[in-house]
N, C-alpha and C positions, 0 to 999 in steps of 0.2 A: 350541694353546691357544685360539686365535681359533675353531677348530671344534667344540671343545669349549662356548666361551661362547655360538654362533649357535644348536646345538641345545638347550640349555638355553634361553634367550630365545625361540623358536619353541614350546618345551611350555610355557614359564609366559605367552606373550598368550595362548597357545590356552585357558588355565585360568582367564586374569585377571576379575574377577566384575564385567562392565562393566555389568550388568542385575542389583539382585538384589531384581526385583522377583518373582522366582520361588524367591529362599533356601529353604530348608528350614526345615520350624517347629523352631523354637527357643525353646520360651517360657521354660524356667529361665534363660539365657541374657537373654532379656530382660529378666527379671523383678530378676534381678541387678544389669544396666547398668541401671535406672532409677534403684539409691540412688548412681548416678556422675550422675545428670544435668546436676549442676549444674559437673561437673568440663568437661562432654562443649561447654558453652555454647561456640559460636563457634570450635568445632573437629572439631565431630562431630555431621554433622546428617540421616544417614541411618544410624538404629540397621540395620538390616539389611544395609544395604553395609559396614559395619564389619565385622559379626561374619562377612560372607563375604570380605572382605579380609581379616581375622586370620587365616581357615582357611587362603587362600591364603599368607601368609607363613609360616605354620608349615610348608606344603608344602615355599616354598623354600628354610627353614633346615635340613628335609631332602636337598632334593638338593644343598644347596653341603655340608652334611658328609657325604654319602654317595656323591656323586657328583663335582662341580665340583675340591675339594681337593686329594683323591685323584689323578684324573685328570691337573687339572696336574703334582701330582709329581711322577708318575711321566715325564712329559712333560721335567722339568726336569734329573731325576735318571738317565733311562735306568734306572728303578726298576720295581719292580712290586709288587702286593698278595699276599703268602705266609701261608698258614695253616696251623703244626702242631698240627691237629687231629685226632681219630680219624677225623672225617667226612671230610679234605682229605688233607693230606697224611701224616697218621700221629703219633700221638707222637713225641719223641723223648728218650729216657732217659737220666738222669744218673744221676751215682756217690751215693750214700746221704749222703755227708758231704758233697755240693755239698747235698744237700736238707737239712742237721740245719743245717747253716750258712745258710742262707736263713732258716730258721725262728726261728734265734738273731737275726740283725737282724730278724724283723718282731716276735720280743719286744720286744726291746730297744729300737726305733722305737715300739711301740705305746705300751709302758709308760713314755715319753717319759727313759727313764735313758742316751739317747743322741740322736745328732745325724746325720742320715743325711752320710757322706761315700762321695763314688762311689769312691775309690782305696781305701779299708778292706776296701769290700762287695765289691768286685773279690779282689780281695787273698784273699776266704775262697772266693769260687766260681768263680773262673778257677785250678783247682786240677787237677793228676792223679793219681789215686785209685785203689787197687784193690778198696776197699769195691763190694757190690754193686749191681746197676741196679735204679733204681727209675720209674717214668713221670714226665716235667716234667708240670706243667698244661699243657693244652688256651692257647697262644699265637697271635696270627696279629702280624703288622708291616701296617699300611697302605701301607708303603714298605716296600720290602729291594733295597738295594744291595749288592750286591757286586762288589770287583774283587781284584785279586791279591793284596794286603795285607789287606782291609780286608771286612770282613760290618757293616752298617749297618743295622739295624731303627729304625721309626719308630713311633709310633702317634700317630694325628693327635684330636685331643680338640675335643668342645663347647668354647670360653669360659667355657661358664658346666656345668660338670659336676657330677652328684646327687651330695647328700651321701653321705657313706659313700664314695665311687667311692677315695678315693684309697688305702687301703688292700691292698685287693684286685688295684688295677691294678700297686703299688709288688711286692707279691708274685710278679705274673703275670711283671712285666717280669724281676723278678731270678731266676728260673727259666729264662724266656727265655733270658738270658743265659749261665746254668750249658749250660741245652741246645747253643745257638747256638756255644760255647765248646768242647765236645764233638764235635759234628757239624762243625766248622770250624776241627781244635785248631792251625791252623799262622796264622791271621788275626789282626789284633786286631778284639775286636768289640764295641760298642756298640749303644747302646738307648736312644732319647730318648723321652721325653714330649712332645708339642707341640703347639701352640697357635697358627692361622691369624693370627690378628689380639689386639691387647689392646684390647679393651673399654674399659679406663681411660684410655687413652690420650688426650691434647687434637688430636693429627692424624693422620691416617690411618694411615699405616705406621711410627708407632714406638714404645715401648715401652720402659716403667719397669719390670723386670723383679719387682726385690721388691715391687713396687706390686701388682700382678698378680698371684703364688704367693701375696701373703700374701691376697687378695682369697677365693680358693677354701679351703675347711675342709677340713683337715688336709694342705693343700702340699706346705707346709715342714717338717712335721712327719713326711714322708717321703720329699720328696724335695729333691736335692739340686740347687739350682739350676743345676751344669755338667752334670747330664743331661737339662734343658729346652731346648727353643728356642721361641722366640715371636717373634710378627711378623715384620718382616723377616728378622731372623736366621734364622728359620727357611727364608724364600724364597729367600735369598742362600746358604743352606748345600748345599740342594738344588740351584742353577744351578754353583756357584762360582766364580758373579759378585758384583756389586754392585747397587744399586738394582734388585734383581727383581721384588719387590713392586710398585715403582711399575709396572716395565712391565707386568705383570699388569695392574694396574688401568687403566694407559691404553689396552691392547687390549680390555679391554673395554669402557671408554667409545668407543671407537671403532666398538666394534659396536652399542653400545645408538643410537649416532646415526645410521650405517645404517640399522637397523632402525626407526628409527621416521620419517623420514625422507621427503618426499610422493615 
């Protein structure tokens, strides 16, 4: 983890916009931030350093979700990143009535004439079927553990995720699962949603769970809160330790003091 946070910290001072008296022109950009001026008083006094600091943290809110998260995981979990895709690893095909039975909960979920529960929706596609094969969706896990019991996919989310997203992801994942159930029929197998940190949160590592689902458009409206984790729960499920999360974060305060350091 520690090596992971040093290389990341050495490509974003390499990036960090300590000079931007060379920015790039930007004049929509500016012309925007001036009806903020008066918001900008006494907190923001180099319009150009701003807009190249923004870029920069938009950077690094790409590589802590595409890079940093991930990485620890799998570091935590003895996990790694699996994708059955046609490009990766291949489809992989359920029985017809795993897929009529997915379709029936994402009516059912849509058209709000039901309550997503994980033991139901199991219950219809952890099934053995002689109906015929048909392709799951295109899935990948950010995480997949497996060990002699037990196939564990993850998929690690924004905080703050585009509207619409939840639908489609609620779909992907319970296919996943028909698949995963198939290709694995002797395991038990699960599939979380999950989320690094809660946003709403008043201290750092922890987290009011229905505060948070109901914060994002359409959640709860499809999923089931025993198939999330967030915050720590999530860093402590991946170690199966306790206090992970803190120690995450004081390894890396420990490297940000290094690094900066005379």
């Amino acid at each position: 983890i520690a090596t992971t946070v040093i290389k990341i910290l050495i490509q974003r001072f390499e990036t960090f916009p300590v000079d931007a008296s060379n920015n790039r022109n930007a004049p929509f950009h500016k012309a925007f931030l001036n009806a903020f001026q008066d918001k900008f008083d006494g907190k923001v006094s180099d319009v150009p350093f701003f807009i190249s600091l923004s870029s920069w943290l938009h950077g690094l809110n790409t590589t802590l979700g595409q890079t940093f998260f991930e990485k620890v995981a799998h570091v935590l979990s003895d996990g790694e990143k699996r994708e059955y895709t046609s490009k990766k690893l291949g489809n992989i095909q359920i029985h017809e009535t795993q897929k009529n039975n997915v379709n029936e909960i994402m009516t059912t979920l849509s058209n709000s004439q039901g309550n997503p529960n994980l033991q139901k929706e199991n219950e219809l596609i952890f099934i053995d079927d002689t109906s015929r094969l048909v392709n799951a969706l295109d899935f990948s896990a950010d995480v997949f553990i497996e060990d002699e019991q037990n196939v564990v996919a993850i998929e690690l989310k924004s905080v703050k995720p585009n509207s619409g997203e939840m639908r489609g992801e609620k779909q992907k994942i319970l296919e996943g699962k028909a698949a995963l159930y198939k290709r694995f029929p002797n395991k038990n197998i699960k599939f979380f949603m999950a989320f690094p940190f809660d946003p709403t949160s008043t201290t750092p590592t922890d987290f009011v769970k229905t505060r948070f689902l109901g914060s994002i458009i359409n959640m709860t409206k499809y999923f089931d809160p025993s198939e999330t984790l967030v915050a720590r729960e999530l860093w402590d499920y991946l170690s199966g330790g306790i206090n992970t999360m803190e120690e995450i974060i004081e390894i890396m305060t420990n490297n940000f003091n290094e690094k900066v350091a005379p």
